[in-house]
ZAKERO-726923 format. One record per atom (N, C-alpha, C): residue in one letter; x, y, z. Coordinates in steps of 0.2 Angstrom, whole numbers, plus 5000, padded with zeros to 4 digits. Atoms other than C-alpha are relative to their C-alpha. Layout:
% ZAKERO-726923
AXYZ ...
//
This chain:
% ZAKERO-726923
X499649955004 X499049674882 X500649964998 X499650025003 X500349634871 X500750005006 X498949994996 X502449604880 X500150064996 X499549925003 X502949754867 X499350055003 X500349954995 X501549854874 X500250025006 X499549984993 X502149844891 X500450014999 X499449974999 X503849854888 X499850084999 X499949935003 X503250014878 X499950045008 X500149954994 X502450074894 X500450035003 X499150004994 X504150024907 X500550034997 X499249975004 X505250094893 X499850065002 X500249904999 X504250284895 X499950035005 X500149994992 X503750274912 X500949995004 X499350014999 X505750204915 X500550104999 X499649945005 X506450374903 X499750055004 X500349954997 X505250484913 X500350025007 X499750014992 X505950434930 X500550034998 X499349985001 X507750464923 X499950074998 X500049945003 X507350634915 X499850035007 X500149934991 X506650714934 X500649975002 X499550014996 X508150634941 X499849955005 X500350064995 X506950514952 X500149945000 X500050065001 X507250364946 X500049935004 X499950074994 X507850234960 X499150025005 X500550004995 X506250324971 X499649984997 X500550035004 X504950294957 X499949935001 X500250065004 X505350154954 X499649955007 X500450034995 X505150094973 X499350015001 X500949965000 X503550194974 X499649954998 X500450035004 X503050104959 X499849935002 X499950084999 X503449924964 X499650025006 X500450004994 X502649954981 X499250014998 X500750025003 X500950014972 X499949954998 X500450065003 X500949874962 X499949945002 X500350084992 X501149744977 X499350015003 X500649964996 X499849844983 X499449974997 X500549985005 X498649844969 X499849914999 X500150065002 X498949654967 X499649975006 X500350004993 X498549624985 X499350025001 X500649964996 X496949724986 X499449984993 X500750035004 X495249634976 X499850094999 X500149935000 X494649824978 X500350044998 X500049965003 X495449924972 X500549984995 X500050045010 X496049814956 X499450014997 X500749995002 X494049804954 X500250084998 X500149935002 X494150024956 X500450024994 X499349995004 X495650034945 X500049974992 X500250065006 X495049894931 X499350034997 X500750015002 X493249934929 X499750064995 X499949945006 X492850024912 X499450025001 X500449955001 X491250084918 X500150065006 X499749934996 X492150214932 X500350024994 X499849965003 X492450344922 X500850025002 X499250004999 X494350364919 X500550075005 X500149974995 X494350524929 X500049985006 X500250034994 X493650444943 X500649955004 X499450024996 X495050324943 X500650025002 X499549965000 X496350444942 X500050045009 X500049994992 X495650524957 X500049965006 X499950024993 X495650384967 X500750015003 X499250005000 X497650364963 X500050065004 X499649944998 X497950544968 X499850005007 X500150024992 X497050504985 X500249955003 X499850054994 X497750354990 X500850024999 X499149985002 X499750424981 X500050075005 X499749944998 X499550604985 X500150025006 X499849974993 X500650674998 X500349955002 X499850074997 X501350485000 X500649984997 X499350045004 X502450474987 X500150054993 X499749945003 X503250594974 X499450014993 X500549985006 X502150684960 X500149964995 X500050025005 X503050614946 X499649905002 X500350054999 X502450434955 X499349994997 X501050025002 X500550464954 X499950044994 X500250005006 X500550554939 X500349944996 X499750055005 X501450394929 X499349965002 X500450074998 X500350284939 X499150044997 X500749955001 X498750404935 X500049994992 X500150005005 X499150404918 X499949954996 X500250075001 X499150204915 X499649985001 X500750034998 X497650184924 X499550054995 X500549975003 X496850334915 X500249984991 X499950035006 X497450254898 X499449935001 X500250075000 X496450104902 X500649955001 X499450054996 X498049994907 X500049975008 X500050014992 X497649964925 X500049935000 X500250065001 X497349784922 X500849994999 X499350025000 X499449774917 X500550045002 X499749914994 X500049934930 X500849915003 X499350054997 X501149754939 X500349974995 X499850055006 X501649684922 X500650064999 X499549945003 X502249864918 X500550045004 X499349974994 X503149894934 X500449964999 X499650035000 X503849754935 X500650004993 X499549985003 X504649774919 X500750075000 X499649944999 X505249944923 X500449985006 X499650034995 X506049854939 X500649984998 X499350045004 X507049754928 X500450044996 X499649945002 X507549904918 X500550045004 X499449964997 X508350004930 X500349975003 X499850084999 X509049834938 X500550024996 X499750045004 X509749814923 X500450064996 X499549965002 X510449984920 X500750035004 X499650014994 X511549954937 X500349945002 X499850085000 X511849774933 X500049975005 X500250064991 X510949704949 X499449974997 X500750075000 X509649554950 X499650035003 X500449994994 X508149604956 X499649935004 X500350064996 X507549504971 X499550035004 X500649995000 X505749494977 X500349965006 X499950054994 X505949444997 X499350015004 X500649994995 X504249405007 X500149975006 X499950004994 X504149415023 X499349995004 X500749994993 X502649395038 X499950075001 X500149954994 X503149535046 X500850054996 X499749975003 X504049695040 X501049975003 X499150004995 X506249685042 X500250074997 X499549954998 X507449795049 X500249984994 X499549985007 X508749875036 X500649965003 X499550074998 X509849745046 X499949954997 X500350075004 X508849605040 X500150014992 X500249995008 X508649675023 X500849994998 X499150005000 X510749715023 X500449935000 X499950025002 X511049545028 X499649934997 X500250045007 X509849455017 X500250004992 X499849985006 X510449545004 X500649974996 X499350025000 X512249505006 X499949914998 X500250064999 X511649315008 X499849994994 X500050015007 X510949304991 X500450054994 X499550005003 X512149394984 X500649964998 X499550044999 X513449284990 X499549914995 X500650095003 X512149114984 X500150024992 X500150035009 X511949184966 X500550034996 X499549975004 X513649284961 X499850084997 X500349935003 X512749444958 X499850065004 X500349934994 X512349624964 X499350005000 X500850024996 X510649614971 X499650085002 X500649944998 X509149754972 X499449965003 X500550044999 X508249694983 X499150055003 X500549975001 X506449724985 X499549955008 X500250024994 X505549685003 X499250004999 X500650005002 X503749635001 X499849975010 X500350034995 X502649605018 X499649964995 X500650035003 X501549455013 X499649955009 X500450044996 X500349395027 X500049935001 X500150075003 X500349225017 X500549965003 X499250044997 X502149185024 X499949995008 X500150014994 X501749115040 X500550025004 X499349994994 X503549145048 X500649964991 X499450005005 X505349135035 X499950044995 X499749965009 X505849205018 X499949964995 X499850025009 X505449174999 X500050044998 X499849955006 X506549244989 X500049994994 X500150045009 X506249244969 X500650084994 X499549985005 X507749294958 X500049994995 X500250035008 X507149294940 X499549955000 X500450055002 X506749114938 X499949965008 X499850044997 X507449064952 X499650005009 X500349984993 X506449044970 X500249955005 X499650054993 X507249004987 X499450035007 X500750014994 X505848944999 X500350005005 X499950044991 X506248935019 X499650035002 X500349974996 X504848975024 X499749925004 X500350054996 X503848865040 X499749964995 X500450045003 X502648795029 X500649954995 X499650035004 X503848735018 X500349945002 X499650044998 X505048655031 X499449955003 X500550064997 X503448565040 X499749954993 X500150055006 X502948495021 X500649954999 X499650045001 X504548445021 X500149965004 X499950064993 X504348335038 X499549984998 X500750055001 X502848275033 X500249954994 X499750045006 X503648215017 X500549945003 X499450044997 X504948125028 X499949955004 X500150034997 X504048055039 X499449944996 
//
């Protein structure tokens, strides 16, 4: 799908939030679905495949959202996938990330993690890359399995590695 198509989505999906008054919740809601969705072979396949009738897909959404996360959530999410868009639902959050981001004039940052963190950890990671890039910071807490133990964080362009694999490449390199 085109860039101005997505935007168009994150732009009306963005305006929808702001008109319930939801906005900051959607938007988590959303970005969490869409790590979700990136992560799971399964239910990308359910979600992507144009021979499930678009129905179909819809009700998976309302079964894995409803009750978990506010209405206007899975109807925005419900109505991208039953558009046939499921295929750019992460292209189109994430724009919309950066839109509300950027209607608060914060960076958003993408933190992964092993293992879930405290709103300690998240408070002073946050404060830590705000202090490293000069900016206010929406930060966004990702479990990734992949992370064997540390943080990467990705600020726009910008990505800061500390994680174990990383610092053991980097003794491998050394030695």
């Amino acid at each position: 799908m085109s860039d101005a198509r997505i935007q168009g989505y994150a732009r009306a999906l963005f305006e929808i939030a702001r008109a319930e008054g939801t906005l900051d919740e959607v938007e988590d809601e959303l970005f969490r679905f869409a790590r979700s969705y990136e992560s799971s072979d399964e239910l990308r396949s359910a979600l992507t495949d144009d021979q499930v009738p678009a129905e179909k897909r819809q009700a998976i959404i309302e079964d894995l959202l409803g009750g978990k996360a506010t209405s206007t959530t899975t109807q925005l999410v419900s109505m991208v996938v039953g558009s046939g868009r499921g295929r750019e639902l992460p292209a189109i959050v994430d724009q919309l990330v950066q839109r509300a981001a950027g209607t608060k004039d914060l960076a958003v940052a993408e933190v992964r993690t092993a293992v879930a963190l405290s709103s300690d950890q998240q408070d002073r990671i946050k404060a830590a890359l705000e202090n490293a890039t000069g900016s206010s910071i929406n930060l966004k807490a990702i479990v990734d399995p992949s992370v064997l133990g540390g943080v990467v964080a990705t600020i726009g362009d910008t990505v800061i590695d500390d994680t174990v694999r990383t610092r053991i490449d980097q003794l491998k390199s050394r030695l």
